[in-house]
C-alpha positions, 0 to 999 in steps of 0.5 A: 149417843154416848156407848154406855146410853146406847146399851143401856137403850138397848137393854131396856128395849130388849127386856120390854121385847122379852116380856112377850116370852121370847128367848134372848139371843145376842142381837149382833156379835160382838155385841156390848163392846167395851161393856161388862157381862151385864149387857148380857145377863141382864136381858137373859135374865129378864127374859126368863119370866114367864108371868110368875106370880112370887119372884124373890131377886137375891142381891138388889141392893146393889144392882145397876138401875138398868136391872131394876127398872126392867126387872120392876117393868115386868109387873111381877104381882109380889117382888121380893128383894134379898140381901145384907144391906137395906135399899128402898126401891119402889115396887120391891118388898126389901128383906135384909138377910143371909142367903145361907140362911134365907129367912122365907118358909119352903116353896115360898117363891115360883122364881128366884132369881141371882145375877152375879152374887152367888159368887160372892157368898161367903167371901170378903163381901166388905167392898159392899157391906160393913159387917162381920160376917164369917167368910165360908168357902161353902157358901154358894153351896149352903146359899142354893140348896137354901134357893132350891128349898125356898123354890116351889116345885115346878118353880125356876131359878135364875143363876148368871156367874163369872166363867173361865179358869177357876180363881178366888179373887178374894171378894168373889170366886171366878167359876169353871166347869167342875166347880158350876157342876158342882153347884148346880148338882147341890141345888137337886135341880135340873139344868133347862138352859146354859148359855155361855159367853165370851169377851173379846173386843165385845161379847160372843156365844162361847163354847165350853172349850173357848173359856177353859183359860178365861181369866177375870179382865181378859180380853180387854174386858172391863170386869169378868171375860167369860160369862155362866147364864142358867136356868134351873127347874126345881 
């Protein structure tokens, strides 16, 4: 079996595993060699759900089959699905829209989940979408205080981003420690896990200090090098 079949095995395993609410924790290290952060924080996302009843995915449109197909698997009873372009995909209620501007009334979701797109809000988004959309330096910062005013109290959010040195890239800004806690203090929500990874030659456990220089494709790493996973409770 070919690496890239064999992870994208191993995920989908992995997230019908987690469904029985276990943590994710790395089954190996290095793990995903010669894979990107997906390897990661799509089980980590996944296995954050916990039998919520309305969950809202932010950024569907474009995401790796291997997200949808075990993010749909969890029969989460009403699946919405947020972003700038239309995708049909079954079992997801598609809503074109603004995460600056979330087009649902408050407290409309017990989950919410965003894997690696809040930091491309607000930058030049035209690799995904034709648009004319104004880019805005403070969009991660309008899109989750409108995630935490569409969250119920008592209710999560799933936020996964790209970690190391801070870096506008253009199309998407790289986060440091300075400007995740900035974010996550504009959200008024509290942090309930951070997990932090690292790529080097495969993905490893990271401590703060591991990824202070970590740039985008450090480390051999096909895309991002250095890997943010929290979960946030309103």
């Amino acid at each position: 079996m070919k690496v890239g079949a064999f992870v994208t095995d191993l995920l989908q395993r992995l997230a019908l595993m987690l469904r029985g609410g276990s943590r994710f924790q790395l089954p190996a290290e290095p793990f995903g060699i010669g894979d990107t952060e997906r390897c990661i924080e799509i089980p980590w996302a996944i296995s954050c759900y916990r039998g919520e009843r309305r969950v809202l995915d932010i950024g569907y449109a474009n995401a790796e089959s291997r997200y949808l197909d075990p993010l749909r698997a969890l029969g989460i009873p009403i699946l919405y699905g947020l972003d700038m372009v239309g995708r049909a995909v079954p079992g997801i209620q598609a809503v074109v829209g603004d995460i600056m501007r979330a087009p649902f009334h408050d407290n409309a979701f017990d989950l919410i989940i965003c894997v690696s797109t809040i930091e491309h809000v607000g930058w030049d988004n035209t690799i995904y979408f034709q648009g004319g959309v104004s880019q805005d330096p403070e969009g991660d910062i309008k899109a989750i205080k409108e995630m935490a005013r569409i969250t119920r109290r008592g209710g999560r959010m799933v936020i996964t981003v790209p970690y190391g040195r801070l870096h506008n890239y253009g199309w998407f800004q790289q986060y440091d420690r300075g400007h995740l806690d900035r974010l996550i203090s504009a959200s008024g929500c509290r942090v309930l896990r951070k997990d932090l990874y690292i790529y080097t030659d495969g993905w490893h456990r990271a401590s703060e200090g591991d990824l202070t220089s970590v740039l985008y494709k450090d480390n051999g790493a096909p895309a991002a090098a250095g890997l943010a996973c929290i979960l946030l409770g309103r």
